[in-house]
PASEBA-1860 file (N, C-alpha, C; in nm, 3 decimals):
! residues 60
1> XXXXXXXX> 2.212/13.298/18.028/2.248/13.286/18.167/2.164/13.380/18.254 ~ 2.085/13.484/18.197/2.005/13.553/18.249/2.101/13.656/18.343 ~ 2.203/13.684/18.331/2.299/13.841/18.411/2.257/13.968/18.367 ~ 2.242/14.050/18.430/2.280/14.186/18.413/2.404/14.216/18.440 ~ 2.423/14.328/18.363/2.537/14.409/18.402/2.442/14.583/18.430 ~ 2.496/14.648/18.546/2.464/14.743/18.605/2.561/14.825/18.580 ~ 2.486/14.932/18.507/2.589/15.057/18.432/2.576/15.166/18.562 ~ 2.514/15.151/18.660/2.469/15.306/18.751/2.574/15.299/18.804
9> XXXXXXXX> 2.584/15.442/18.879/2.715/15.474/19.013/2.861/15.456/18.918 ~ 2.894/15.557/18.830/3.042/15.556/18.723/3.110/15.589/18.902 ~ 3.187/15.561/18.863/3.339/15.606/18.961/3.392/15.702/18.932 ~ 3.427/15.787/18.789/3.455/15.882/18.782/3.424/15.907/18.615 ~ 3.475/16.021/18.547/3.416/16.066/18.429/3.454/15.990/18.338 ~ 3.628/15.936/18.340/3.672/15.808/18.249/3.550/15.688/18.230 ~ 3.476/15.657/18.335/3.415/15.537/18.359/3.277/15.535/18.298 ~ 3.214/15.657/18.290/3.119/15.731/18.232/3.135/15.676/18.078
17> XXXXXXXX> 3.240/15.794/18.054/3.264/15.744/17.906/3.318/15.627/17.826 ~ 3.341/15.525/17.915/3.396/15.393/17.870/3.214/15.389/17.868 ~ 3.168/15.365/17.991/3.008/15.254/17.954/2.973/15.300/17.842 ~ 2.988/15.479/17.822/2.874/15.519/17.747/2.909/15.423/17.563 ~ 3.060/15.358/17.540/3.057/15.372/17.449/2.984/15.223/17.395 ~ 2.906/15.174/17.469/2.801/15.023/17.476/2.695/15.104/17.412 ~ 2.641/15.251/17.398/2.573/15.281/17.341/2.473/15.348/17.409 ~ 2.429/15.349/17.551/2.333/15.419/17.608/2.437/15.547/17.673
25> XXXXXXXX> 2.344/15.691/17.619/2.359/15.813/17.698/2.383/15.787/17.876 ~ 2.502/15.828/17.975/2.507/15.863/18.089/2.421/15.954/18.180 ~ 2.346/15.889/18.240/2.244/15.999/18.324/2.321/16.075/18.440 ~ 2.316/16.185/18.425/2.355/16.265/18.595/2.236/16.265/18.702 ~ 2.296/16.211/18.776/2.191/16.185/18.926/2.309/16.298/19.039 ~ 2.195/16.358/19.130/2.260/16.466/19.177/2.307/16.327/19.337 ~ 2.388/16.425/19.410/2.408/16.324/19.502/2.488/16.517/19.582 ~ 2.347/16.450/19.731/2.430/16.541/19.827/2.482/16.465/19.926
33> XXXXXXXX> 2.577/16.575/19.977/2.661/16.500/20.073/2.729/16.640/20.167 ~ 2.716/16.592/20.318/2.749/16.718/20.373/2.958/16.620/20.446 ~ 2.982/16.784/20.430/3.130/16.778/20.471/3.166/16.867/20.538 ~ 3.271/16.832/20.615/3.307/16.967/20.734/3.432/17.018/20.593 ~ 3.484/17.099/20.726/3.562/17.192/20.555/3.715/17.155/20.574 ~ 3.775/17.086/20.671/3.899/17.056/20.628/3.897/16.949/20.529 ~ 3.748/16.826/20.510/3.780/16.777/20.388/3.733/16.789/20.249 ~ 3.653/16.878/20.273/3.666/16.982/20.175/3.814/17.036/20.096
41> XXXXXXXX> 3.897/17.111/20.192/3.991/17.142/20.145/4.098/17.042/20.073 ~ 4.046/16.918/20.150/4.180/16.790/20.114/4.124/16.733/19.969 ~ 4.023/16.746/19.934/3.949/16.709/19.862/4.005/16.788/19.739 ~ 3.975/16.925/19.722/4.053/17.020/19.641/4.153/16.997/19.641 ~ 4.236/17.028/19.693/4.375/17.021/19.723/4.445/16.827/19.612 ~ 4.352/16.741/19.638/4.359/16.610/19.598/4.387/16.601/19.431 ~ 4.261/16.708/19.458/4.212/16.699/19.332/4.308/16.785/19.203 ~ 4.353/16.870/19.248/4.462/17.010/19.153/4.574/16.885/19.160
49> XXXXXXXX> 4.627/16.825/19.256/4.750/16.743/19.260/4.748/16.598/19.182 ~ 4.617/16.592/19.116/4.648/16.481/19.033/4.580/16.548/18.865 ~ 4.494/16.668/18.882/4.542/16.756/18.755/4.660/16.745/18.691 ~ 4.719/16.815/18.810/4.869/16.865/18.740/4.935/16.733/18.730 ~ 4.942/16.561/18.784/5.031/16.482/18.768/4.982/16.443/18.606 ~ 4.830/16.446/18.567/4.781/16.390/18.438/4.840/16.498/18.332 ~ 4.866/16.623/18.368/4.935/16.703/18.285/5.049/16.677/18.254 ~ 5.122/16.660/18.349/5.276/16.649/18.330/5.307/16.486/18.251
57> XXXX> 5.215/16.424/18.320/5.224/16.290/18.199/5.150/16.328/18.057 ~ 5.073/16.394/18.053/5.046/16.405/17.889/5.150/16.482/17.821 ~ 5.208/16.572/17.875/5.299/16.623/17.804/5.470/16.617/17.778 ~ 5.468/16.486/17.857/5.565/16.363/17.815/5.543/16.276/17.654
END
């Protein structure tokens, strides 16, 4: 049928390691990006609050 499938741009580290297991190594490509700092903070803040929800479900 002549398709590709396009492994670039993972969504997050889960997604990484699902492609990677087709057999090709994950490349890191840097990516800047400017932000003012309240979303910055929401960003952190986002981010510790679904830490701790993946914690509290693993240790169910």
């Amino acid at each position: 049928m002549g398709l590709t499938f396009d492994f670039d741009s993972y969504g997050s580290v889960r997604s990484a390691k699902f492609l990677a297991g087709f057999g090709l190594p994950p490349l890191a490509r840097v990516e800047v990006s400017r932000q003012i700092a309240s979303y910055k903070l929401f960003k952190l803040a986002n981010g510790l609050r679904l830490r701790r929800a993946r914690a509290a479900a693993d240790a169910v």
